[in-house]
N, C-alpha and C positions, 0 to 999 in steps of 0.2 A: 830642114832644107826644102825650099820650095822650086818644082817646076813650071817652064814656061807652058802655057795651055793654048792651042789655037782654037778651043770649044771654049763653051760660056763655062764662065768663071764659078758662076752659082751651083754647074755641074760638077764641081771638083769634088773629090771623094779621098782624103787621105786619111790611108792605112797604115799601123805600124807593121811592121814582118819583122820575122824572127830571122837570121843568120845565123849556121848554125853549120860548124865543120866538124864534119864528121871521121876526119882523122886527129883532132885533137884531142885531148883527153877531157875537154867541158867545153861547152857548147860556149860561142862568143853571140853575143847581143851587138843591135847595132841599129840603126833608126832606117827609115825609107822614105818615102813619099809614093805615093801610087795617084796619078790622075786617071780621072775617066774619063774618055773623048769619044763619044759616039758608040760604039759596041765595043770598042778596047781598051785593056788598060797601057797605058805606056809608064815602062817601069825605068828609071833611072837607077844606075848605083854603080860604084865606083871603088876599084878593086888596088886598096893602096896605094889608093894616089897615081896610077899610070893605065888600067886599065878602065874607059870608059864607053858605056855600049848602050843600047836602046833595045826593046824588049816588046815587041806587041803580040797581046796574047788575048784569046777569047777571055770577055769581062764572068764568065762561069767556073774559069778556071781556078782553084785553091790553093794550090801547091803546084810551084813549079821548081823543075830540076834542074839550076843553069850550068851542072858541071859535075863529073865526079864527085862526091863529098859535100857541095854545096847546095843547098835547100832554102827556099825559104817556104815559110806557112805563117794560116793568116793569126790573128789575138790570139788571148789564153782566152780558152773554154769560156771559165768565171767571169765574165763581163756585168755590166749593169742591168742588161736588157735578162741575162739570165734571173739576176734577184727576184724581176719585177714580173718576169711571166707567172701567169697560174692556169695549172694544167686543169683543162675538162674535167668534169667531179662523177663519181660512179654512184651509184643510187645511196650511199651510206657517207656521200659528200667528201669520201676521199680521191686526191689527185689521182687520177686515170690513166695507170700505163699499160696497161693490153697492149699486145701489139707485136709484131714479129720484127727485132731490132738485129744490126748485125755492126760490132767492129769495124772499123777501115782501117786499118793499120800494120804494121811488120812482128806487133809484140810477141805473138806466135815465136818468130823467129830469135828474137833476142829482144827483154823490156828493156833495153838501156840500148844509146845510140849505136849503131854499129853500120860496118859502109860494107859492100857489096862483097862476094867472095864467092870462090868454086865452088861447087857443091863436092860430098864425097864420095858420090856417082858420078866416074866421070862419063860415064856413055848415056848419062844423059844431060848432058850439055847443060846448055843455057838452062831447059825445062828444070830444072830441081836445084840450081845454082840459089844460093842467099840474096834474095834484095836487100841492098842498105836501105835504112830507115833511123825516123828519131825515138826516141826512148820513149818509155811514158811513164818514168820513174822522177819523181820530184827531185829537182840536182843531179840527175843520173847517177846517182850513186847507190848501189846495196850496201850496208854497212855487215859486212860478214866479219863475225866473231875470225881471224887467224888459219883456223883447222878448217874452216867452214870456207873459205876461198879459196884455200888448197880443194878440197874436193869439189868445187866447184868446177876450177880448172880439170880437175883427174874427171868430169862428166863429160863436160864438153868434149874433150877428147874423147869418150866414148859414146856421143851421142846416139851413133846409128842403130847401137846394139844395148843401149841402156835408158833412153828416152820412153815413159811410158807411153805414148801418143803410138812411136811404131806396132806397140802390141796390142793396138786400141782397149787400153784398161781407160778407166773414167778419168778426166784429165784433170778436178777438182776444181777448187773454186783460190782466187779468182782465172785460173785459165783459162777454164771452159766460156770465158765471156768473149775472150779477145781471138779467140780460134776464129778461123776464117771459114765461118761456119755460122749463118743464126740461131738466132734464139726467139725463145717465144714467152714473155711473160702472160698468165694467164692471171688474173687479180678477179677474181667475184665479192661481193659485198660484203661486209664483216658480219658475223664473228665468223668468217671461213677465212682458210688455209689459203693463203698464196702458191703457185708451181710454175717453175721457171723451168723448162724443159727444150734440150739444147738437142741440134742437128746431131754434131759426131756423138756417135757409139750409142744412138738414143739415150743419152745420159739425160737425168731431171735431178730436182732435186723441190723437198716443199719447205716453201718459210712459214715457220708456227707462228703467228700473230699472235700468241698465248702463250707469255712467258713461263706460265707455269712449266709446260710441256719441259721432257729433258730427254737425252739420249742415252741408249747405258751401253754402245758402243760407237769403235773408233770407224771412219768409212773415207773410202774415195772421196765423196763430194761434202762429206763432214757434215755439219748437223746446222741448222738455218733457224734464227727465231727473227723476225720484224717487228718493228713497229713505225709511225710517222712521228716526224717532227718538223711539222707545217707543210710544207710543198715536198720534204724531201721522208722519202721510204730508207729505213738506218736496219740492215741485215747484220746481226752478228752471227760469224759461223765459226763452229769451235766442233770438237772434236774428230778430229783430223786423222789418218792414218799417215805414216811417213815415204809413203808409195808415190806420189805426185809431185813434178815439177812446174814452174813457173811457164819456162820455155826449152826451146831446142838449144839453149848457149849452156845449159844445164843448174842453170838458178835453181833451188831447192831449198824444202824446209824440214820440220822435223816432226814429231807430232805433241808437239807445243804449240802449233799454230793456231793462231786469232786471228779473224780477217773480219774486219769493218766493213760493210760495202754500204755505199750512198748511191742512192738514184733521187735525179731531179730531173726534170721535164726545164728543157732550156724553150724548146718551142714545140709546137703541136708534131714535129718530125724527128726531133734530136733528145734526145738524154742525155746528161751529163753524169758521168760514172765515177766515183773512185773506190780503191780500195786501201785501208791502210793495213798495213802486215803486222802483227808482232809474233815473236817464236825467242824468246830468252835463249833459248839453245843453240842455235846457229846466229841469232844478230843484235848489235850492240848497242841493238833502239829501233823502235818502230822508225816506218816507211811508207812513201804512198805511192801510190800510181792512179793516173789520171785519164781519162780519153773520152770523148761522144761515143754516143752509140746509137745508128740512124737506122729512122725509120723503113723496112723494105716498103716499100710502095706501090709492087708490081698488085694488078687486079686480082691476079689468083695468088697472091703472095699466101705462100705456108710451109710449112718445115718438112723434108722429104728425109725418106728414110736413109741413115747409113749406121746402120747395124756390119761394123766392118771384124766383126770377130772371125768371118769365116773368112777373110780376104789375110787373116796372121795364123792360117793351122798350120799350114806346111812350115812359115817361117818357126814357128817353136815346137811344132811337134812332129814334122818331120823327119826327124833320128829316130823315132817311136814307129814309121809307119814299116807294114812288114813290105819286106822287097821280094819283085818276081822272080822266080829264077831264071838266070841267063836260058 
């Protein structure tokens, strides 16, 4: 579908978008057109044949929200221009990802699509209420083994008082990426050790470039060995405890878990992340999830401290503390 353009022609810029409802149980695809006419985009699109509207929005903008449930956002990540970049080389001529990156997304709150809702503080209104957001689950779908959907459901429902995140325990991997919260990869020249060292709860963790190396126990952020394969850094982390959830909707694993992670450098600012899950014991097949992960850019950009254990005593061990007498 082409629009009419009263700027030059040769400035035309069309983009596909995704459409993408967020009350239906899978996301609907659907085509667009986006012209660029001077500093705007003017968006066309047409809502079942009866509703028809115009749309001028700063040409910066990414993602716009024309409606409860309705979203659109721009390609998939994977494009062509990603294959063909190559990132800066560190003295030992591997791609260069130092750099303090951070998530932009809702995963935190739920990695599969989910649309807007109360929080359950209501006396704090709006402030703590759920943003809907899109998933960043491949098909939106977890495939949970039967028993393992049921509790999933019995979490959710207990999130306030059962989410590790409230009792600032380390939030594992991949969590800890997509918290709204940076990160910092620090990469020095081989044969040294990788350390990915994240804002909340000072949590780190280091990737062995040395597959030899092994772990001889289970932990929070589980056990990290790397290696490259071309442009992209391949983390496998494996030895898992079963204390860690995915997010606040109460996705969880077991400690069966395997988690794939890929980093590639899509451009000198963005990363392109996935992780693939597997856990035999709670799901019926590996799974991926997908997202950027963008450069902070500020001049003093660095990771500040939230050591938040003292901000949870009172909440858990306040029944312990001794009380004054009346």
């Amino acid at each position: 579908m082409l629009l009419p353009s009263t700027g030059n022609p040769e400035s035309i810029w069309h983009h596909r978008l995704r459409r993408v409802d967020l009350s239906a149980a899978s996301p609907v695809i659907y085509s667009a057109q986006i012209v660029a006419t001077g500093d705007t985009f003017d968006s066309w699109f047409q809502e079942k044949n009866t509703v028809r509207s115009w749309l001028r929005v700063p040409i910066v903008v990414a993602a716009v929200a024309l409606r409860s449930g309705l979203v659109f956002v721009g390609e998939d990540p994977m494009s062509a221009q990603t294959t063909a970049y190559k990132a800066p080389r560190t003295p030992d001529g591997k791609p260069d990802l130092n750099g303090i990156w951070q998530a932009i997304n809702t995963a935190n709150w739920d990695i599969q699509d989910h649309p807007a809702r109360q929080g359950v503080v209501l006396s704090l209104g709006a402030a703590f209420s759920v943003p809907g957001g899109l998933g960043v689950v491949d098909g939106n779908e977890i495939p949970y083994q039967p028993w393992a959907l049921a509790k999933k459901t019995e979490n959710a429902q207990r999130w306030l008082t059962a989410d590790p995140e409230i009792k600032c325990f380390m939030p594992g991997v991949p969590r800890a990426t997509y918290m709204p919260y940076p990160l910092q990869v620090v990469q020095p020249p081989a044969p040294a050790d990788m350390l990915i060292q994240y804002e909340f709860a000072s949590a780190m963790r280091v990737v062995h470039m040395n597959a030899a190396q092994a772990s001889g126990v289970d932990s929070w952020m589980g056990w990290s060995t790397g290696h490259w394969d071309g442009e992209t850094l391949i983390v496998d982390v494996t030895n898992f405890n079963d204390q860690t959830w995915f997010d606040r909707a109460g996705n969880f694993h077991s400690d069966a878990l395997h988690v794939t992670e890929r980093y590639r450098a899509r451009s000198a600012d963005v990363l392109d992340y996935e992780a693939t899950i597997e856990d035999p014991k709670v799901f019926t097949r590996p799974w991926t999830m997908r997202m950027p992960l963008y450069r902070r850019a500020e001049k003093n950009a660095r990771l500040t401290e939230y050591k938040c254990v003292e901000f949870v005593e009172e909440l858990m061990y306040g029944n312990l503390s001794k009380k004054s007498p009346k």
